[in-house]
C-alpha positions in Angstrom: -17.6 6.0 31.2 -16.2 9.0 32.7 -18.8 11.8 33.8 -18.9 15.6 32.3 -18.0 16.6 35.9 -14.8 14.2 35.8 -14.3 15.3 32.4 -14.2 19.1 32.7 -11.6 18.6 35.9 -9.2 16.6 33.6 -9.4 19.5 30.8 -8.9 22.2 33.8 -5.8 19.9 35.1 -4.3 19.6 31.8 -4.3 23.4 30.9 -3.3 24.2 34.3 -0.6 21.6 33.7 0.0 23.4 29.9 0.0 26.7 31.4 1.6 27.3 34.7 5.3 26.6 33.6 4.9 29.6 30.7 3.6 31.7 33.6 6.7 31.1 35.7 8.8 31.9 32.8 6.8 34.9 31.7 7.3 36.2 35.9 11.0 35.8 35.5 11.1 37.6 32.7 8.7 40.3 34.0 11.5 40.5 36.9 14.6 41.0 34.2 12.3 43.5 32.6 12.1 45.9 35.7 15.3 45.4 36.8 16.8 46.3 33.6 14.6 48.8 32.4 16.1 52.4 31.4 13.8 54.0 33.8 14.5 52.3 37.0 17.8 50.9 36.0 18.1 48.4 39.4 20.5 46.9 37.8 22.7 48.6 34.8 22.9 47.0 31.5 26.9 45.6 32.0 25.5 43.5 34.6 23.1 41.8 33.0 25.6 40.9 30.1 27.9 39.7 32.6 25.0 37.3 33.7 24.4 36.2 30.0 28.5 35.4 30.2 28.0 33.7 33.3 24.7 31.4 31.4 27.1 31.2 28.6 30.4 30.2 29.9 29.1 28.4 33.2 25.3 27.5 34.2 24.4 26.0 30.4 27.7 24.1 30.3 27.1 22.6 33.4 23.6 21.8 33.0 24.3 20.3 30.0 27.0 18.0 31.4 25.2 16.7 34.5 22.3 16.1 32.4 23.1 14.7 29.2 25.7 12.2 30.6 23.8 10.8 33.0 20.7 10.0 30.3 22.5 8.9 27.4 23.6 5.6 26.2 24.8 3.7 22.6 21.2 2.5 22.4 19.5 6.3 23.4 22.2 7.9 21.0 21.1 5.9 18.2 17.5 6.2 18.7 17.6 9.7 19.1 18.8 10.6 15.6 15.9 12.3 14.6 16.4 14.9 16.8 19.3 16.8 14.8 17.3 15.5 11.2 14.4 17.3 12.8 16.2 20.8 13.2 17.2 20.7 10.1 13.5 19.6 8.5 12.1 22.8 10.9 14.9 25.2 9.4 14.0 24.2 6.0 10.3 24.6 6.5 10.7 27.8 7.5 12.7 28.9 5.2 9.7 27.7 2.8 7.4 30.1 4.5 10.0 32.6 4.8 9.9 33.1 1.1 6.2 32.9 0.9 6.0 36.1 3.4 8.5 37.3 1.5 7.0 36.8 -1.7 3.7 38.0 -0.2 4.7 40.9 1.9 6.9 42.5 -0.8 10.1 43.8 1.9 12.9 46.0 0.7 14.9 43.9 -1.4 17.5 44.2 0.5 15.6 42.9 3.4 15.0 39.5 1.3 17.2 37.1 3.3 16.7 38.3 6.0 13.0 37.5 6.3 13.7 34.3 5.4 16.6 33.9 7.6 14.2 34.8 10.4 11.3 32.7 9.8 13.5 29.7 9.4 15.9 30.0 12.2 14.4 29.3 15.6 15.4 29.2 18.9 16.2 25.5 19.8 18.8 26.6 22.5 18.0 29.0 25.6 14.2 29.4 25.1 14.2 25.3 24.6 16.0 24.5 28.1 13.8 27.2 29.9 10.6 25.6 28.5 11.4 21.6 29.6 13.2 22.8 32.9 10.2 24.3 33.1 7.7 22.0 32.2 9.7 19.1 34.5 9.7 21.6 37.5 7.4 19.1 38.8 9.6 15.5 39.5 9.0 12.3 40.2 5.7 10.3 39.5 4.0 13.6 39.5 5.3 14.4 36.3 3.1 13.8 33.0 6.4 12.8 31.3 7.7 10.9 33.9 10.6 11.4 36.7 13.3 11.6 34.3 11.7 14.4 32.4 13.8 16.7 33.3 17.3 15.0 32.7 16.0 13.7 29.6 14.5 17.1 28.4 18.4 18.8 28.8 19.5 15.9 26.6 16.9 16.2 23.9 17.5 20.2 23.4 21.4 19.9 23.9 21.4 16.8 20.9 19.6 19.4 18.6 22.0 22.1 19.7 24.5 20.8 17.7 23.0 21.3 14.4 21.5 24.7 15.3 25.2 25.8 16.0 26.2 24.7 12.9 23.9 26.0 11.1 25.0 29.4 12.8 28.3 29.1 11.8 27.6 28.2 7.9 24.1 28.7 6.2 23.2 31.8 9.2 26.4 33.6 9.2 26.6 34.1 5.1 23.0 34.9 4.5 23.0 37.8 6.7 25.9 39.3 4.8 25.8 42.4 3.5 23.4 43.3 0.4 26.0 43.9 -2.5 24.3 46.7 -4.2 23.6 49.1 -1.5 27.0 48.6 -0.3 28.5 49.6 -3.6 26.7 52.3 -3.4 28.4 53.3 0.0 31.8 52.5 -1.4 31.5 54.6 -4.3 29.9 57.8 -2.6 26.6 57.4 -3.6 23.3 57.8 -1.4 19.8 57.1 -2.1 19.1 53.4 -0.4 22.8 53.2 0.1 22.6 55.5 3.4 20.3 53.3 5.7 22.8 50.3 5.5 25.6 52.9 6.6 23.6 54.0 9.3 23.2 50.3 10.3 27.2 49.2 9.9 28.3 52.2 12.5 26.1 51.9 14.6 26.6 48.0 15.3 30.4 48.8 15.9 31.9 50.3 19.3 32.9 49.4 22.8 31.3 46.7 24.9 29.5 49.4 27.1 27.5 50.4 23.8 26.2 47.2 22.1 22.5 46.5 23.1 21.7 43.4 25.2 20.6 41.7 22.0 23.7 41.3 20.7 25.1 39.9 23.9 22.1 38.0 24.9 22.9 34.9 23.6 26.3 34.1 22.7 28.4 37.1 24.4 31.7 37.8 22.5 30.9 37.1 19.0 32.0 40.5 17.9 35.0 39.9 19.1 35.4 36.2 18.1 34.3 36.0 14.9 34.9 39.9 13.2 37.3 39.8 10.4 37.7 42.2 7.9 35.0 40.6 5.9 32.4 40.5 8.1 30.9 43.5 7.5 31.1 43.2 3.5 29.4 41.4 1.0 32.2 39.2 0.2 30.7 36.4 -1.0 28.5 38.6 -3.6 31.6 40.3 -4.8 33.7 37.2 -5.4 30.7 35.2 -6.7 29.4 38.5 -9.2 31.4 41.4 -9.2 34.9 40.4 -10.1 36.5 43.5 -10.5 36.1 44.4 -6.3 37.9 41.2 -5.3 41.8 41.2 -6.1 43.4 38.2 -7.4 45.5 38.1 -4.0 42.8 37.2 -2.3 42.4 34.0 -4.7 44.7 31.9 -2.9 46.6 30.1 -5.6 47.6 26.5 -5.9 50.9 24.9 -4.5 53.5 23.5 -6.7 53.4 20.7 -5.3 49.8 20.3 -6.2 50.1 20.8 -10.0 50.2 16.9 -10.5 46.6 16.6 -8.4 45.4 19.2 -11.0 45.9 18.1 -14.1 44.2 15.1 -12.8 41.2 17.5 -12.3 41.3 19.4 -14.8 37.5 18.9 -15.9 36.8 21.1 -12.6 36.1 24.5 -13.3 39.3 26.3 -11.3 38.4 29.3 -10.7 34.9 28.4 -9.0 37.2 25.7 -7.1 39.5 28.4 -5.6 36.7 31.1 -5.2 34.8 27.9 -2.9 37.8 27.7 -1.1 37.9 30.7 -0.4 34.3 31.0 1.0 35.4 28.0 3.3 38.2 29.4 4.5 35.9 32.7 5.2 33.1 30.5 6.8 34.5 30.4 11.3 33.4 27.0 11.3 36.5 26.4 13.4 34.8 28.2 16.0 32.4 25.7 17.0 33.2 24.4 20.4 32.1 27.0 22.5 31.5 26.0 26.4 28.2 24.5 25.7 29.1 22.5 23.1 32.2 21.5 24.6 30.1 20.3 27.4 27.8 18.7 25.2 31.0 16.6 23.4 32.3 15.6 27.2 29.0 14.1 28.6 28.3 11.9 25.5 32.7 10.9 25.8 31.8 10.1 29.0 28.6 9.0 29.3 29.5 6.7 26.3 31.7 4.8 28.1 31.1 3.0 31.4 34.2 3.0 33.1 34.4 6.8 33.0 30.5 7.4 34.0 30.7 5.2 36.2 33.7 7.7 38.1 31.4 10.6 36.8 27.9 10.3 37.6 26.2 8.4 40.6 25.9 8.8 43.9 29.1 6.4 44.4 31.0 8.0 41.9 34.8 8.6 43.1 34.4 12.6 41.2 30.7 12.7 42.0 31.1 15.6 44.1 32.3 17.5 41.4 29.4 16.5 39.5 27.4 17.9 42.7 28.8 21.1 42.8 27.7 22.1 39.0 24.5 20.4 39.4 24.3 23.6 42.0 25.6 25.7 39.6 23.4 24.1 36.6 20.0 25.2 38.9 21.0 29.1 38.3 20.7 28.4 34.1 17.0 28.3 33.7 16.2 32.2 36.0 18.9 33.5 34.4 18.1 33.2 31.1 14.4 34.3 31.6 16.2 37.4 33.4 18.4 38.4 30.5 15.7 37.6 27.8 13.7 40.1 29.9 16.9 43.1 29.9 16.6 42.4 26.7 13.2 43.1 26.1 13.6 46.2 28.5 15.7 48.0 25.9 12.7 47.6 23.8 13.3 47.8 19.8 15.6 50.1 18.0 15.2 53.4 18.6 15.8 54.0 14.9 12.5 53.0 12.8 13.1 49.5 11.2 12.6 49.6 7.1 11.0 46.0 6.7 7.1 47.4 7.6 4.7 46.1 9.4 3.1 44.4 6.6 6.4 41.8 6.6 7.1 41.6 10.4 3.5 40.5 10.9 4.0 38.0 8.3 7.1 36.4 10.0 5.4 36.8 13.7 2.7 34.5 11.9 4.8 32.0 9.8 7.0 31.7 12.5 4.8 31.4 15.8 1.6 30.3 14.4 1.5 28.2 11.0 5.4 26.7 12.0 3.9 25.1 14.4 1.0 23.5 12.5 3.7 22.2 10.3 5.6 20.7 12.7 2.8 19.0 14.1 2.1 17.8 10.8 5.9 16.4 10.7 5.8 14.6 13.8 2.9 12.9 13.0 4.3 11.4 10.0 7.0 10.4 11.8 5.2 8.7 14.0 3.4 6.9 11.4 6.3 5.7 9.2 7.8 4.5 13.3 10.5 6.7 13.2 10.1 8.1 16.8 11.3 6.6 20.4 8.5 4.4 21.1 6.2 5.5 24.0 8.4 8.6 25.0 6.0 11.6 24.7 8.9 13.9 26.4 11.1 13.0 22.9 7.7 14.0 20.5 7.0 17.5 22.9 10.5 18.4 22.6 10.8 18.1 18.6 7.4 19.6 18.3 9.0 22.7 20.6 11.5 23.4 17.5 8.7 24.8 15.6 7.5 26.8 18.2 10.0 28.7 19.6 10.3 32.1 17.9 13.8 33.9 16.2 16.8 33.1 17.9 18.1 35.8 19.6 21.7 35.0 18.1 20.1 36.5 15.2 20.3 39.7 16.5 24.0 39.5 17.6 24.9 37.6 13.8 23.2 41.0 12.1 25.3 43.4 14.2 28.5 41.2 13.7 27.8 41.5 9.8 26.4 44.9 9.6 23.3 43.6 8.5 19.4 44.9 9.2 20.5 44.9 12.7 17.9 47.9 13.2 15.4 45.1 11.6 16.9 42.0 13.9 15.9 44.3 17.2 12.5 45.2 16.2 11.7 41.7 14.9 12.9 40.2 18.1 11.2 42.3 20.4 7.5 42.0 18.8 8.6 38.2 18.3 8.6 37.6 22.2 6.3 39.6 22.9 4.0 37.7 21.3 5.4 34.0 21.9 4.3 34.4 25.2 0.4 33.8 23.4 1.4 31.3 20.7 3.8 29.5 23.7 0.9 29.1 25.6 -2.0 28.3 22.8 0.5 25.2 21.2 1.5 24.4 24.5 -1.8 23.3 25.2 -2.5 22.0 22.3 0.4 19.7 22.2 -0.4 18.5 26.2 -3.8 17.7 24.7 -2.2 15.7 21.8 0.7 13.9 23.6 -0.8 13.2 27.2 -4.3 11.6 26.0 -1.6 8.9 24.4 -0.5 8.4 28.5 
């Protein structure tokens, strides 16, 4: 039987273990926060969305590859399928309590979607890979997860980056369109609630030089990459419940050659068919491989089959130098993140007073960082218990329980200023959101090292 004295130094070692990574985080952020901030201005906004370019196009791709190829296998791939299924269970949970705060918190219509958006849609991407690198900063047998923690960790968050991307690209990227109503409004002269969502839609617009951080932090570009000319309007609400705004031209009507395949459908309602086609053709799913997932698809090619990782990764490896030389480039992800995050929160929130209260952005701080959590917790456990899990891997259960934990994604922020949507909302929500991770971070951390690790 162990004594108290024994006791009380495995509690101390276990929130010291819990603990110090968030601190190392939190100083590198503290560092991107003076650097970037308006009054010392060390170093000038551009540079710091250069850097997030740099993350972007270079240090996550090649993180990503030197990592995830060298873990995974056929057998791994298989077994880890719960990951993605688990992003998606996460989303939809909070999404749940999104409409409870909503439901609770009464916000401005118009702000609907958005609070549920923002509950539901975490951070599974930066945030994730800052958190395990720095939780397996510690290798070898020194590790509580073992001395592949860290290679392992990358591939868990890069699997589940898949489906967050997606998700992006579909489910995020239409509900933060445009409310119809205040928009018509706009179009037809009129003011009243109409005037804030102006406000909102020219501001977002302009040259690189005079986009906040936020909309750069993440995924830099996506103004330009995915704007079209309707992706600052409501278009799906028009063509779905105002039919006299959308024109029959933009209908796209069937080939000729396609008469015979519809009179064998002709129990399908047309005109919803054409009007979903159009929403596909609308939805910049096409844009999906972006540098990290591109990396992502090339380490599991590769890693997938042994003749190529076997010229790949290894020590012996006839291209193993080049593997070398972005596993040097791969170190310079992690800081650099942490520093942009903190430019970021140097800006601070809008200047311009957000309309969804306090009342609703303490209810999504608290959905999101504090009863998410609980839920996921809840999840995992039943997943556990129906044997769903990677046996003995307490790495695999920390990382799915760390996709209810993280708070908003900050591609939220650049998704609201690419549609013109409560981008003054997406700042301010984002800010107090980090802020106060850094607690919630820190309390769940503990509590999943306490819940995982006793299992060691």
């Amino acid at each position: 039987m162990a004594s108290p004295m024994n006791e009380g130094k495995e509690v101390k070692s276990e929130i010291a273990a819990s603990i110090l990574p968030l601190l190392k985080l939190v100083t590198l952020t503290l560092f991107g926060s003076v650097l970037a901030h308006p009054k010392t201005q060390f170093i000038p906004r551009q540079t710091f969305k250069l850097l997030s370019r740099l993350v972007f196009v270079l240090f996550l791709p090649s993180l990503i590859f030197t990592h995830l190829g060298q873990s995974i296998t056929l057998q791994k791939a298989i077994h880890w399928w719960f990951i993605p299924v688990n992003v998606l269970i996460s989303t939809a949970a909070g999404c749940i309590l999104g409409c409870l705060v909503a439901l609770v918190c009464r916000p401005p219509p118009e702000l609907f979607r958005f609070t549920v958006i923002a509950t539901g849609f975490g951070n599974t991407g930066n945030i994730a890979f800052a958190v395990v690198g720095a939780v397996c900063r510690r290798r070898g047998s020194d590790n509580p997860f073992g001395p592949d923690c860290y290679s392992n960790g990358v591939s868990y968050v890069s699997i589940s980056q898949w489906v967050s991307v997606i998700l992006v690209y579909t489910l995020v990227y239409h509900m933060m369109e445009p409310a119809l109503e205040f928009r018509e409004q706009d179009d037809g002269g009129g003011g009243g609630g109409g005037g804030d969502i102006v406000e909102v839609v020219e501001d977002s617009g302009g040259a690189d030089l005079s986009r906040p951080l936020l909309a750069e932090a993440e995924w830099p570009g996506i103004e330009d990459q995915l704007g079209t000319e309707h992706s600052k309007s409501p278009f799906i609400a028009r063509l779905f419940l105002n039919h006299s705004t959308i024109s029959e031209s933009e209908i796209p009507m069937e080939d000729p050659g396609d008469q015979l395949e519809s009179i064998s459908c002709l129990a399908e309602p047309r005109v919803l068919v054409r009007k979903i086609r159009v929403v596909a053709k609308e939805t910049p799913i096409h844009h999906i491989l972006q540098p990290p997932t591109i990396a992502s698809l090339l380490a599991v090619v590769i890693g997938l089959i042994p003749p190529l990782r076997s010229c790949v990764y290894g020590g012996d490896a006839p291209l193993g130098f080049v593997t070398d030389s972005l596993t040097m480039m791969a170190g310079a992800a992690v800081p650099s993140v942490m520093l942009v995050l903190g430019g970021m929160l140097a800006e601070g929130p809008s200047d311009s007073e957000s309309s969804l209260g306090a009342r609703t952005t303490v209810g999504i701080v608290a959905a999101r960082l504090l009863v998410l959590p609980a839920v996921g917790i809840g999840v995992v456990w039943a997943a556990e218990e129906m044997g769903l899990l990677v046996g003995g891997d307490q790495l695999y259960r920390f990382v799915l329980l760390l996709q209810y934990t993280t708070p908003s994604a900050i591609l939220l922020g650049a998704v609201a200023s690419l549609r013109g949507y409560a981008v003054r909302e997406a700042s301010a929500l984002l800010f107090w959101q980090h802020i106060c991770a850094v607690f919630s971070l820190s309390f769940y951390t503990i509590v999943f090292f306490n819940l995982l690790l006793s299992y060691i």
